[in-house]
MIDOKE-497858 format. One record per atom (N, C-alpha, C): atom name; residue in one letter; chain; x, y, z; residue number from 1. Coordinates in pm, whole numbers, plus 50000, padded with zeros to 5 digits. Each point is the difference from the previous one (the first is absolute). Example, Ala and Ser with C-alpha at 12.3 -4.5 7.8 and 13.67 -1.06 7.14 Angstrom:
residues 2
  atom  res  chain   east  north     up    n
     N    A      A  51319  49431  50780    1
    CA    A      A  49911  50119  50000    1
     C    A      A  50090  50120  50000    1
     N    S      A  49965  50105  49928    2
    CA    S      A  50082  50119  50006    2
     C    S      A  49923  50109  50073    2
This chain:
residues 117
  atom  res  chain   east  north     up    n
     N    X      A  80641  38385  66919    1
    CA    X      A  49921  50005  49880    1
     C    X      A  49976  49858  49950    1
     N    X      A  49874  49914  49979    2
    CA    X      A  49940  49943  49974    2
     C    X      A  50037  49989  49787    2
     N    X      A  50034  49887  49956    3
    CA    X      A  50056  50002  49885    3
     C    X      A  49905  49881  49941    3
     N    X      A  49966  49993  49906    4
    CA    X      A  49850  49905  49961    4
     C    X      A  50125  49830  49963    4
     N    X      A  49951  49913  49959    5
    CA    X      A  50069  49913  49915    5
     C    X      A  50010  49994  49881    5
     N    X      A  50136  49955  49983    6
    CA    X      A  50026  50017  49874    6
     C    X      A  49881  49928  49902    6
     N    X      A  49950  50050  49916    7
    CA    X      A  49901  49921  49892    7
     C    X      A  49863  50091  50037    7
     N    X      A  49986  49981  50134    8
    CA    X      A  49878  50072  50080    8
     C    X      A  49931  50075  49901    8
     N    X      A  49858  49964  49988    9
    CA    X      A  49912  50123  49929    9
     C    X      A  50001  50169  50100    9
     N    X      A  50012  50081  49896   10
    CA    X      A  49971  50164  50084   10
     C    X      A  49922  49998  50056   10
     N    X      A  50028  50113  50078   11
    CA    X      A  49825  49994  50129   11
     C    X      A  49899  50085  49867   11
     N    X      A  49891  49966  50012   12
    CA    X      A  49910  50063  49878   12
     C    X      A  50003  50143  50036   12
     N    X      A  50018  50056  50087   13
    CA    X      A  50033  50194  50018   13
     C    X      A  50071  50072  49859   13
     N    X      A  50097  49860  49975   14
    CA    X      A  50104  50060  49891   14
     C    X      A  49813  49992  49834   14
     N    X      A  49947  49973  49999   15
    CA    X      A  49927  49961  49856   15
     C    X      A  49886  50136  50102   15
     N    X      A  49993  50081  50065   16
    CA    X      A  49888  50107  50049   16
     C    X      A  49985  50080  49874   16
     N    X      A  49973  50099  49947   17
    CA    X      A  49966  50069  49889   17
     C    X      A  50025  50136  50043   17
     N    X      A  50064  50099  49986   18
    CA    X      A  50046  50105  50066   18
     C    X      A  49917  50091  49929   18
     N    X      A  49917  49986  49880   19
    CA    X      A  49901  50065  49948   19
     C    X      A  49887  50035  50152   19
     N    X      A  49949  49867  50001   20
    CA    X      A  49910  50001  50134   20
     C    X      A  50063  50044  50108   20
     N    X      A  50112  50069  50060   21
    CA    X      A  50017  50079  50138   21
     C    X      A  49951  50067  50009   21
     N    X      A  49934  50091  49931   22
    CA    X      A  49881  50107  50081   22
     C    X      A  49884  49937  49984   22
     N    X      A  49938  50070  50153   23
    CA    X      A  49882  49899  50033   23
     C    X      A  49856  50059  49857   23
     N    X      A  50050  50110  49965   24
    CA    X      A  49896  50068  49910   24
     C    X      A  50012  49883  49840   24
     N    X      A  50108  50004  49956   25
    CA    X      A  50012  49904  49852   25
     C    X      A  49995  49866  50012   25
     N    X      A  50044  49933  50178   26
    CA    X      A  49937  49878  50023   26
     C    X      A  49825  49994  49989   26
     N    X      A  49943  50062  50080   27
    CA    X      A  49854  50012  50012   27
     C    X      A  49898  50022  49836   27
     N    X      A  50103  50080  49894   28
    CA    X      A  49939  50017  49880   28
     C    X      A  50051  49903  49941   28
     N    X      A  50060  49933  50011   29
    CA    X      A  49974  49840  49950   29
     C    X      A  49937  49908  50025   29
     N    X      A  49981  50006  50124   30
    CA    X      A  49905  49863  50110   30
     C    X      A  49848  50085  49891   30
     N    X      A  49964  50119  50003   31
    CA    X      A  49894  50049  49943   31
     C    X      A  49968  49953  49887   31
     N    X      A  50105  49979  49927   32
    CA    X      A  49921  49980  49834   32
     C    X      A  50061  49834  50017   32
     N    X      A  49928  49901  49918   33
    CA    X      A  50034  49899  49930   33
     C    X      A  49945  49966  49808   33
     N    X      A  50076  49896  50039   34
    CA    X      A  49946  49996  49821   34
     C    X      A  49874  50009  49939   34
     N    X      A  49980  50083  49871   35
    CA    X      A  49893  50060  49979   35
     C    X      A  49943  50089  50045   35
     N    X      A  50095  50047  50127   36
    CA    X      A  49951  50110  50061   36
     C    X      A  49995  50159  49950   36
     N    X      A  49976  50098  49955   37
    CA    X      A  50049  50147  49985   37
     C    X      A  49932  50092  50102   37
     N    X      A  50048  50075  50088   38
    CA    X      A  49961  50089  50055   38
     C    X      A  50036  50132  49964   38
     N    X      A  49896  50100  50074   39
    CA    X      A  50042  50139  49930   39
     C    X      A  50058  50050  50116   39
     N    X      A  50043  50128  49984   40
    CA    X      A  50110  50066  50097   40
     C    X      A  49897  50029  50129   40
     N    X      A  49869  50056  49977   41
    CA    X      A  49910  50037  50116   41
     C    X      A  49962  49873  50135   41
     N    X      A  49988  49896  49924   42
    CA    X      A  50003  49862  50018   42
     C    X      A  50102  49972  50149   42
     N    X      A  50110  50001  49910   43
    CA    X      A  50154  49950  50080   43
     C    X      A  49996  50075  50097   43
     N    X      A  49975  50120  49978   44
    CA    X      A  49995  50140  50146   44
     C    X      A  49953  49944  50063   44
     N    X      A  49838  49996  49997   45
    CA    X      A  49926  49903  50116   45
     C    X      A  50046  49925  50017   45
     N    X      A  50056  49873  49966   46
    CA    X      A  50041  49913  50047   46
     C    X      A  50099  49964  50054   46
     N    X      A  50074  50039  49966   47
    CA    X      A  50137  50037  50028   47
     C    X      A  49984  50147  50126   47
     N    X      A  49933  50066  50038   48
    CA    X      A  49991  50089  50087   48
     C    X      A  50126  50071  50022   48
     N    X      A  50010  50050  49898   49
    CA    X      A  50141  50079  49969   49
     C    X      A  49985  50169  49880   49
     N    X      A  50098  50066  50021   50
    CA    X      A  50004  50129  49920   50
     C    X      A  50023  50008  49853   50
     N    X      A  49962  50072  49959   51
    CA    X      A  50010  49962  49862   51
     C    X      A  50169  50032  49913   51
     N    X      A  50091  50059  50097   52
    CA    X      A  50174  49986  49987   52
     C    X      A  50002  49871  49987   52
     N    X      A  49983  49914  50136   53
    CA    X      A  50084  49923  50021   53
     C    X      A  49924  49877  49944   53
     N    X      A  49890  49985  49950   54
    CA    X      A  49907  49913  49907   54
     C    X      A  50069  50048  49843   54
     N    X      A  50038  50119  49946   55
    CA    X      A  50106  50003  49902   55
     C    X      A  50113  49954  49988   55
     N    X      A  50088  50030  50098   56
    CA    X      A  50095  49953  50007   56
     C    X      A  50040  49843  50029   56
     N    X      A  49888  49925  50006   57
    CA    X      A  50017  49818  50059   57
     C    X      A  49939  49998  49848   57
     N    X      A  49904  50060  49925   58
    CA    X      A  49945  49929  49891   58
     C    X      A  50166  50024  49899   58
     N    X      A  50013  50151  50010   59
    CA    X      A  50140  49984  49898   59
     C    X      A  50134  49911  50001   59
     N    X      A  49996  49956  50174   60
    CA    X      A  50094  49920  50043   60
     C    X      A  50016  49862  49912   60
     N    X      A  49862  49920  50018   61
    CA    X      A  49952  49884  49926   61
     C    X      A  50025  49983  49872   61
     N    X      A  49965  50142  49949   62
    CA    X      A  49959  49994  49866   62
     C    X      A  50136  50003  49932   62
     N    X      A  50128  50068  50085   63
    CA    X      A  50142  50003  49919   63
     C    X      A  50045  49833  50036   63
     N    X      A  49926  49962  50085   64
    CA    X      A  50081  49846  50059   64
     C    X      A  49919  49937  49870   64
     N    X      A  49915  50023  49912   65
    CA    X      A  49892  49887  49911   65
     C    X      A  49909  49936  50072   65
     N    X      A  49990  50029  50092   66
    CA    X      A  49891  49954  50101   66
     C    X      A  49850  50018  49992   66
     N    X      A  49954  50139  49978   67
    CA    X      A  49873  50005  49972   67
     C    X      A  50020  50081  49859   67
     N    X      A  49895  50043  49916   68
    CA    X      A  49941  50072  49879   68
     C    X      A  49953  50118  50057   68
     N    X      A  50047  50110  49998   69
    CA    X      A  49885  50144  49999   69
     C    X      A  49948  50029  49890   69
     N    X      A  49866  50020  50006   70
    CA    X      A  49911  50032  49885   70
     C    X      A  49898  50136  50010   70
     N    X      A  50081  50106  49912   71
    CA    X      A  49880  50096  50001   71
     C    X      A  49931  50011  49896   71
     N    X      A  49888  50049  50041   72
    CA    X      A  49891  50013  49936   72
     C    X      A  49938  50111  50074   72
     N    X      A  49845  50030  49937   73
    CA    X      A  49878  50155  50050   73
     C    X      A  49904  49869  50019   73
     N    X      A  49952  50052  50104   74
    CA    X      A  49869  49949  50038   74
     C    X      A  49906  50157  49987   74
     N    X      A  49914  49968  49872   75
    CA    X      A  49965  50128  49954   75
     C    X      A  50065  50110  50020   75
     N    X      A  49999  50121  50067   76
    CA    X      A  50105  50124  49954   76
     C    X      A  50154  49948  50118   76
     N    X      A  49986  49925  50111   77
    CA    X      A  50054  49947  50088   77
     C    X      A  50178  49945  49956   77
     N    X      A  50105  50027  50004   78
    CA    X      A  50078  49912  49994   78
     C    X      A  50008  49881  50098   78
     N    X      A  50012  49880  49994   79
    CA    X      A  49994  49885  50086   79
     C    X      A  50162  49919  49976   79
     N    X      A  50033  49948  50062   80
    CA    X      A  50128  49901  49998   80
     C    X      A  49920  49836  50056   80
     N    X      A  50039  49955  49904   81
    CA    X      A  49957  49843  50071   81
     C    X      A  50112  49943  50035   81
     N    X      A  50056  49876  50036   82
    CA    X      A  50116  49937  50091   82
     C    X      A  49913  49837  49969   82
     N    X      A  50090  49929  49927   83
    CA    X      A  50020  49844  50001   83
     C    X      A  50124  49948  50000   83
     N    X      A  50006  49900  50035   84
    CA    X      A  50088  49916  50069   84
     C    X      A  50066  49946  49859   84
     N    X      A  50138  49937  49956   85
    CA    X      A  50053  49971  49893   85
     C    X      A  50017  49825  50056   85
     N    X      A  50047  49903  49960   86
    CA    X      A  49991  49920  50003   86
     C    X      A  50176  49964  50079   86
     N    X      A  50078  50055  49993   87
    CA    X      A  50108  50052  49999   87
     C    X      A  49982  50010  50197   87
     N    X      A  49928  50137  50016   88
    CA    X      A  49943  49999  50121   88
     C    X      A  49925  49947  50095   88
     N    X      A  49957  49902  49952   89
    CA    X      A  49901  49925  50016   89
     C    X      A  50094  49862  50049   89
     N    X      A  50056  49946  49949   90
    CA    X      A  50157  49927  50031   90
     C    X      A  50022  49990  50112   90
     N    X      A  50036  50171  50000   91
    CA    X      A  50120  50050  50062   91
     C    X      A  49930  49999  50138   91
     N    X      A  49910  50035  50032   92
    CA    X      A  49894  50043  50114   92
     C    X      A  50002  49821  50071   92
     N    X      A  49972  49929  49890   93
    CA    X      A  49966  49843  50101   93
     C    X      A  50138  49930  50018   93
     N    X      A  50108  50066  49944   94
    CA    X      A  50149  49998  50031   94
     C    X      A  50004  49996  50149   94
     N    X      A  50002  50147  50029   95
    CA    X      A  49956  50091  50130   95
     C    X      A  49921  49998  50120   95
     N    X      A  49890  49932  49942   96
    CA    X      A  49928  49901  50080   96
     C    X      A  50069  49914  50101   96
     N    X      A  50010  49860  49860   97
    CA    X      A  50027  49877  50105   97
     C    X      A  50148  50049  50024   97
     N    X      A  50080  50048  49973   98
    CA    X      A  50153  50046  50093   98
     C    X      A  49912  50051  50171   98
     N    X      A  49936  50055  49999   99
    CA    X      A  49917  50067  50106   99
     C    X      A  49926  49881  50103   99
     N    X      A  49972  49915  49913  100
    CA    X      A  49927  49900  50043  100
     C    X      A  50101  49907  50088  100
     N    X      A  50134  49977  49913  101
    CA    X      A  50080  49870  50052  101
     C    X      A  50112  50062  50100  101
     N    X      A  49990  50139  50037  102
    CA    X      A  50096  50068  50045  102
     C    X      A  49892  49954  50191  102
     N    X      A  49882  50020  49928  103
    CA    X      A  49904  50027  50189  103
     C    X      A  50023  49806  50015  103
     N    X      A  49976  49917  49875  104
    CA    X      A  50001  49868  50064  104
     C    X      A  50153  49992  50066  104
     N    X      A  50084  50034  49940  105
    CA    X      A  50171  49973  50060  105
     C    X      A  49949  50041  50187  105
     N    X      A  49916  50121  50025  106
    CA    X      A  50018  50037  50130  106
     C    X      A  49889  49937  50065  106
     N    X      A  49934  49828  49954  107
    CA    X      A  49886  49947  50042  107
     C    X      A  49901  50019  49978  107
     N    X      A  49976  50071  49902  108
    CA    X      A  49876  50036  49943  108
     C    X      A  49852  50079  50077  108
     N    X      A  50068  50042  50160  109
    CA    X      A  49872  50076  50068  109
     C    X      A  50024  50122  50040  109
     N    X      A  49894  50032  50032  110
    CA    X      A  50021  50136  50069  110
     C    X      A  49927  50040  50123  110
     N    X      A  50009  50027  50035  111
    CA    X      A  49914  50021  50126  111
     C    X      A  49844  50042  50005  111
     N    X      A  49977  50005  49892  112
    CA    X      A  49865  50021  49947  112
     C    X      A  49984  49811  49927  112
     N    X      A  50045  49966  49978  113
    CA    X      A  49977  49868  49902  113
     C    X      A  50133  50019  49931  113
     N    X      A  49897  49894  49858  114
    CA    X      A  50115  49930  49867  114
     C    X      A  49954  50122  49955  114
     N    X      A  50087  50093  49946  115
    CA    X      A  50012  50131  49860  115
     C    X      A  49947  49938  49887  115
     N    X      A  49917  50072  49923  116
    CA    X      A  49909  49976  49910  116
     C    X      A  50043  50088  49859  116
     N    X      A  50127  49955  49961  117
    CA    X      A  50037  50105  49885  117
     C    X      A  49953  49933  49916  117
C-alpha cells in the first residue's frame, strides 16, 4: 500500500461531490447555470430520463440546497421549474475541477484526446 507524504495535498477524489454520483443529478446540473430556470418538461428532454427518476434527482438537490423547485400553473397546467442556488452552483465547479485535476494526475489524455470538462 502506497502511503502519500506526510504534508502531501489529498488526491482531489477526496473534494468529488457525492451529490453528483448519479449520472441523472450530475447531468441536471451541467443543464442549468446561472440565471438559468428550467421547467420539469424541459429537463425530461434533456436529460432523456423518466419522470421518477427526474423527481427524485430534483428532490435529491433540492434537500442538498442545491437547486430551488418552483411550482407554479402554466394556465390550468401545474408546472415545476428547477434553478440552480448559488450554493449549487459552487458546489458543481467544486466537482468539476476535482474531475479535471484527477484526469491531469493520469496525464491529462485519453485515447480520444485532452478531455474537455
Amino acid at each position: 500500500m502506497l502511503v502519500s507524504e506526510p504534508g502531501a495535498a489529498p488526491h482531489p477524489r477526496t473534494r468529488l461531490d457525492d451529490h453528483f454520483a448519479s449520472p441523472i443529478r450530475f447531468s441536471l446540473m451541467a443543464s442549468l447555470g446561472e440565471e438559468i430556470e428550467l421547467d420539469f418538461a424541459a429537463l425530461r428532454e434533456i436529460l432523456q430520463c423518466g419522470d421518477s427518476a427526474l423527481s427524485k434527482a430534483i428532490s435529491h438537490l433540492e434537500t442538498a440546497g442545491y437547486v430551488i423547485a418552483r411550482k407554479d400553473r402554466l394556465g390550468s397546467r401545474p408546472r415545476t421549474w428547477v434553478r440552480p442556488t448559488r450554493v449549487g452552483l459552487d458546489a458543481f465547479d467544486g466537482h468539476l475541477q476535482a474531475l479535471r485535476e484527477i484526469v491531469s494526475l493520469g496525464g491529462g489524455a485519453t485515447r480520444g484526446g485532452t478531455p474537455e470538462l
